[in-house]
N, C-alpha and C positions, 0 to 999 in steps of 0.2 A: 657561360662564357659567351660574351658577344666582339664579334670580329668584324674588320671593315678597314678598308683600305683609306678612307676619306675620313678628316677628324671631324667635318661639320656631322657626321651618321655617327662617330663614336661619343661625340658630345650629345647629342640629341636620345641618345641608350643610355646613359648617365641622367639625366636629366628626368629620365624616363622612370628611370628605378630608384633615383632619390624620391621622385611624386609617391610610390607606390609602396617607398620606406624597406627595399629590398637590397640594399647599395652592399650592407653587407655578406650577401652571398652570391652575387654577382661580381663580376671581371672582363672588365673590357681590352681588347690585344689590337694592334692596329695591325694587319694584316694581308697580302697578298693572296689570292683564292687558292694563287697555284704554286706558293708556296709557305704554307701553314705553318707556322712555328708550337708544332705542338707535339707530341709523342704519337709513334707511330698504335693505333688502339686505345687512344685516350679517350674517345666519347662513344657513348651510347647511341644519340641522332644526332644526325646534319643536316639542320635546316637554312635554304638559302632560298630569301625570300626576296622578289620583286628587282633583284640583279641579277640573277643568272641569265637574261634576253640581251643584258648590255654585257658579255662576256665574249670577249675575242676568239676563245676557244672552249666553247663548256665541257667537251671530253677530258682535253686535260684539268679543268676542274674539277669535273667529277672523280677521277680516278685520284685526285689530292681528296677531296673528300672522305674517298674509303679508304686511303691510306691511314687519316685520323679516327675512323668507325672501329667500332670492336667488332668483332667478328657477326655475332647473330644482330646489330645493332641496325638503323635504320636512316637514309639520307630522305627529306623531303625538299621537294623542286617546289 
């Protein structure tokens, strides 16, 4: 699952996984950092690359981050 607030990044993940012929097991969600529309434990890692330095508040994004993390799971910055 790839997420992003901006649709020109969620087209360009599209685009990205059609090249790569993986469209079908990927999903893209358009979304707000700090507030995830996802089930509380639904991912394994959270990876947030190359925007978290343009984030207003990274705490409260991070703490939405673990909110979507399974418990022994893993967030990479």
């Amino acid at each position: 699952v790839g997420a992003d607030n901006l649709p020109a990044y969620l087209q360009r993940g599209e685009e990205t996984v059609e090249e790569a012929d993986v469209q079908e097991r990927t999903t893209f969600v358009r979304a707000d950092a700090y507030r995830l529309p996802f089930q509380d434990g639904e991912f394994d890692v959270v990876w947030c690359a190359q925007s978290f330095i343009s984030l207003d508040s990274p705490v409260k994004a991070l703490k939405e981050f673990r909110r979507v993390l399974k418990p022994d799971g893993f967030i990479a910055v």
